[in-house]
C-alpha positions as CSV (number, residue, x, y, z in Angstrom):
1,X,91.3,30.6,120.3
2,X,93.6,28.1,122.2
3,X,94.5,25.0,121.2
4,X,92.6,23.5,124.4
5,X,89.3,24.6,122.8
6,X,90.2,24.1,119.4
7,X,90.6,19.9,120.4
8,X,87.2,19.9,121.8
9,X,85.6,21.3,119.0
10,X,86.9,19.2,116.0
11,X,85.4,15.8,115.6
12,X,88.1,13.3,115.0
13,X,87.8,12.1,111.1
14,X,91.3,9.6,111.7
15,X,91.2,6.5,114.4
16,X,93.7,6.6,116.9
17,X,96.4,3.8,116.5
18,X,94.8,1.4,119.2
19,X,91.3,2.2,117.1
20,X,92.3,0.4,114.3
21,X,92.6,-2.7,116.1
22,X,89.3,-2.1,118.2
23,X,87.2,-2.1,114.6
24,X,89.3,-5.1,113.9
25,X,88.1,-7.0,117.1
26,X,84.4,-5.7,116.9
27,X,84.3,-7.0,112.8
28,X,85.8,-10.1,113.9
29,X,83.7,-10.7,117.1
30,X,80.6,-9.2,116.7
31,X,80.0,-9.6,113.0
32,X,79.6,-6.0,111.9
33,X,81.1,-3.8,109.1
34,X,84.3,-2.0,109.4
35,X,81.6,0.8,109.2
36,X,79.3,0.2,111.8
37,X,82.6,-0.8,114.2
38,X,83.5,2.9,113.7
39,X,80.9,4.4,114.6
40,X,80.3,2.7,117.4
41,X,83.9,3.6,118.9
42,X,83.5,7.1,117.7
43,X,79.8,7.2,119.9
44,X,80.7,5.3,122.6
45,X,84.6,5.2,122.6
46,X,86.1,2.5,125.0
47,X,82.7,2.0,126.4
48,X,82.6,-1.9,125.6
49,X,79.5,-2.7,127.6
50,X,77.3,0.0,125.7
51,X,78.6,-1.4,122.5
52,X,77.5,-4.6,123.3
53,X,74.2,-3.8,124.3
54,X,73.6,-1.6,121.7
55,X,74.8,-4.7,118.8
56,X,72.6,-7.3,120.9
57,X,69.4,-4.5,120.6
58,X,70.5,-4.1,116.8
59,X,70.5,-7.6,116.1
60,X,68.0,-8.4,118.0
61,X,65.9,-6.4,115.8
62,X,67.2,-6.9,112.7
């Protein structure tokens, strides 16, 4: 198996460098958990309109 494939397989576990201070910003803006930040990034990666809508559907109701 290449390497190629072997990346696409293996779900990152680690945040990237920039990641750490995306959960940072979404904690401090959007008023989630370190948690829930990181698993919207991991779902949606840099995707900041979908993460958005789906805090505003979560809170909406919650």
């Amino acid at each position: 198996m290449d390497k190629e494939a072997t990346k696409k397989r293996t779900k990152r576990t680690r945040l990237a460098k920039g990641q750490e201070l995306e959960v940072q910003h979404l904690t401090e803006t959007m008023d989630l958990s370190p948690n829930q930040a990181k698993a919207l990034l991991q779902r949606h990666g840099n995707d900041w309109a979908k993460i958005r809508e789906e805090v505003e559907n979560y809170k909406a109701k919650g």
